[in-house]
C-alpha positions as CSV (number, residue, x, y, z in Angstrom):
1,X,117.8,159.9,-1.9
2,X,120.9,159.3,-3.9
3,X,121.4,159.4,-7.6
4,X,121.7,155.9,-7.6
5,X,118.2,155.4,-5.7
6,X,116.5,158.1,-8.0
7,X,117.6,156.2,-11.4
8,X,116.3,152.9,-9.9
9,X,112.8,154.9,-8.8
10,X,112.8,156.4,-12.6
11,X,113.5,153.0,-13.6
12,X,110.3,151.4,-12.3
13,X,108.4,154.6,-13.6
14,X,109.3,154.0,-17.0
15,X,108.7,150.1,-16.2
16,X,105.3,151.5,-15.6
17,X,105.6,150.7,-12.1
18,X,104.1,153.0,-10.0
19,X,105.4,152.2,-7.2
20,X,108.6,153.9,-8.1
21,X,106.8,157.3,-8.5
22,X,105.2,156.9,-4.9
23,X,108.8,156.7,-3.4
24,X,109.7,159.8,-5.6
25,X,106.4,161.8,-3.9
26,X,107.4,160.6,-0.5
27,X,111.1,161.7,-0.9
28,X,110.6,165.1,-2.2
29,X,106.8,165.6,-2.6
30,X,107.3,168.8,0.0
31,X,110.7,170.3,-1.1
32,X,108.6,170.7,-5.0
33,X,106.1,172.4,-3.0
34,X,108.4,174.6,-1.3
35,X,110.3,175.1,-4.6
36,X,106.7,175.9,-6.4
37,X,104.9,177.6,-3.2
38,X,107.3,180.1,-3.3
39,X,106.9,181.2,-6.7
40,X,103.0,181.0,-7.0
41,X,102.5,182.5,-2.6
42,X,99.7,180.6,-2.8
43,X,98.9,177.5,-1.2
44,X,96.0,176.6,-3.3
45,X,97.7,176.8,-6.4
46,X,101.1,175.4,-5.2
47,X,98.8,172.2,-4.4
48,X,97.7,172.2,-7.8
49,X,101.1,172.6,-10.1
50,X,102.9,169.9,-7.2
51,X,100.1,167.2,-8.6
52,X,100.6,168.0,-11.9
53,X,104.5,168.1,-11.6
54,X,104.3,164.2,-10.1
55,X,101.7,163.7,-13.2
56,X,104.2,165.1,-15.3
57,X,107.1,163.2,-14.0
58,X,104.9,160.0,-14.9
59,X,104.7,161.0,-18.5
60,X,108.4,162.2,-18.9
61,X,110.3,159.8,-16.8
62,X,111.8,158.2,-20.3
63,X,113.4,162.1,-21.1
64,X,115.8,161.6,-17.7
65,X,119.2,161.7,-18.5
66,X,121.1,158.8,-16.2
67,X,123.7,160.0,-14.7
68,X,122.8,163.4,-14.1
69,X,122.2,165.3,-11.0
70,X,118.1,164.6,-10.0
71,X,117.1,167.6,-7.3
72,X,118.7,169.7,-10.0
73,X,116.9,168.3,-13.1
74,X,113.0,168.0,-10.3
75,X,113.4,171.4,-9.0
76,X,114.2,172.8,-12.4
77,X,110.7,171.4,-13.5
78,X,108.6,172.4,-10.8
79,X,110.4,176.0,-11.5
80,X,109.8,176.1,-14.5
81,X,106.0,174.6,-14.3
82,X,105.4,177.4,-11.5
83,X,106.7,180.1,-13.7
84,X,104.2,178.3,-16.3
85,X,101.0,179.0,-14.3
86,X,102.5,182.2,-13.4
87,X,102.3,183.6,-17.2
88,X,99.1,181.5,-17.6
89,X,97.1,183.3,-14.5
90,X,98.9,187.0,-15.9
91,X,97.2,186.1,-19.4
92,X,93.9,185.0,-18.0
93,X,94.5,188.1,-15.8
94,X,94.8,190.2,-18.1
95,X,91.8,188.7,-20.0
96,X,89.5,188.7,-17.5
97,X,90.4,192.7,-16.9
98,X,89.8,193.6,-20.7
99,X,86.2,191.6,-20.2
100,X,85.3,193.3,-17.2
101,X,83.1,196.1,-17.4
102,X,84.3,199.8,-16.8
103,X,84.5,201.0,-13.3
104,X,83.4,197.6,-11.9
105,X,86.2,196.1,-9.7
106,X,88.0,193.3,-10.4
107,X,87.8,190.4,-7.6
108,X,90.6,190.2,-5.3
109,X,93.5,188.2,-5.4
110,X,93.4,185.1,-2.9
111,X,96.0,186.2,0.0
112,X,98.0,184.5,1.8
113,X,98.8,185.0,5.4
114,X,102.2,184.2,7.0
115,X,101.0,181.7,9.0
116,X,100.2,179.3,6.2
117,X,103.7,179.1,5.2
118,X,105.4,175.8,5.1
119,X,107.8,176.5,7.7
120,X,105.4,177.5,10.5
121,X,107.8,179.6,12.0
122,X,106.4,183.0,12.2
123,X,109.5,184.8,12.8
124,X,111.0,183.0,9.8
125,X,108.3,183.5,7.4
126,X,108.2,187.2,7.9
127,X,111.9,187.6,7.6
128,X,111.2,185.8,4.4
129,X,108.7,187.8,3.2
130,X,111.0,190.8,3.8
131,X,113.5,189.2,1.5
132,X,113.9,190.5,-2.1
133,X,112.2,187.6,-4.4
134,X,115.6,186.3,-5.8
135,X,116.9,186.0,-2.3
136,X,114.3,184.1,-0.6
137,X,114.0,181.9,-4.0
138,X,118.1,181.5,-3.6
139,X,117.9,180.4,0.4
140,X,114.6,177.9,-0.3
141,X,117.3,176.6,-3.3
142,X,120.0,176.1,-1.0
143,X,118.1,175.3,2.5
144,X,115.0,173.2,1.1
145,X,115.4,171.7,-2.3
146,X,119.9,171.3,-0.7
147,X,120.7,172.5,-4.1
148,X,124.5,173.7,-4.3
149,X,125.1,177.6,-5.1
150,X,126.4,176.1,-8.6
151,X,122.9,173.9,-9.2
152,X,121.2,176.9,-8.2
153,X,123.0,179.3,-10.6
154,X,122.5,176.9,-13.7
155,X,119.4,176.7,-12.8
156,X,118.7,180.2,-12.4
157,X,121.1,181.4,-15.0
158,X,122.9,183.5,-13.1
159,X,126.8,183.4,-11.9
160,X,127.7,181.6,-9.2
161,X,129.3,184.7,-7.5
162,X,125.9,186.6,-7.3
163,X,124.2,183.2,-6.4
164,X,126.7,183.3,-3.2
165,X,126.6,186.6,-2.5
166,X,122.9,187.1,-2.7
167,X,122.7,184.2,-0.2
168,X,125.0,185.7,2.0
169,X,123.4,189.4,2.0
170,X,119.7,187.0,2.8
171,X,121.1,185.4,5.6
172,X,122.0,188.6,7.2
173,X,118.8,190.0,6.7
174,X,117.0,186.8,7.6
175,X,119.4,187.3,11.3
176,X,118.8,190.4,12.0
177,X,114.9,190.1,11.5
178,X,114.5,187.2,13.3
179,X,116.5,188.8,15.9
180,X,114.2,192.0,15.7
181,X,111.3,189.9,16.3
182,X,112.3,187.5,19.0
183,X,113.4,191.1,21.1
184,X,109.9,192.3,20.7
């Protein structure tokens, strides 16, 4: 989807059209999951902050600067609304650790199996797992959401230099284990 098409979409939202946020879901509906899955490694909760960012695009279409670059202005939302529920599950965490009683254990943590990742590649998603977290956030930037390297270092507040070379080093890595895996 262009700009062009996005600011006509955003149009119709703040029209109160809703029509205009459907096209918005269908166009990128899976690239903010990607972009939030991959923060939150959980499928459950990816689900969750994805509907809230489309609920959240309702209410804040008006605040949408025309004119401006829209994967760069969605994914910097749904990164920022992942981080969000990050810091949000830490404090109730951390909450629900202070409450619990001494030398009981705490419940596990929901996992996640490779297989439930969104690119169903096994091979892939294990190389990805392998990846630092900046790297594999960097390459589902660049490969996924099609961000630039410099829409990915504004984003990420980071130069564009280690954006680039970061990507570079993960793309090795991501060769060479899906090459180890495919020879086994």
């Amino acid at each position: 989807m262009t700009d062009r098409q996005f600011e006509r979409r955003i149009t119709l939202i703040q029209q109160g059209d809703k029509q205009g946020l459907k096209e918005i879901y269908e166009e990128y509906g899976k690239t903010i999951y990607q972009c939030v899955y991959q923060i939150l490694r959980s499928s459950h909760d990816a689900e969750d902050v994805t509907s809230e960012f489309f609920l959240k695009l309702w209410r804040i279409a008006d605040t949408y600067c025309f004119g401006g670059k829209h994967k760069r202005w969605l994914v910097t939302i749904a990164r920022n609304m992942a981080l969000d529920y990050l810091k949000k599950q830490s404090r109730e965490q951390l909450s629900l650790n202070a409450d619990t009683e001494e030398g009981a254990p705490a419940e596990p943590a929901d996992s996640i199996s490779t297989e439930e990742t969104v690119t169903g590649n096994m091979a892939v998603a294990e190389a990805l797992e392998k990846l630092e977290e900046s790297e594999r956030e960097i390459v589902n930037m660049h490969i996924l959401a099609e961000l630039t390297f410099r829409e990915i270092a504004a984003i990420l507040g980071k130069p564009l230099g280690t954006v680039t070379w970061k990507y570079r080093n993960a793309v090795s890595k991501l060769q060479k284990f899906v090459g180890e895996a495919q020879s086994v």
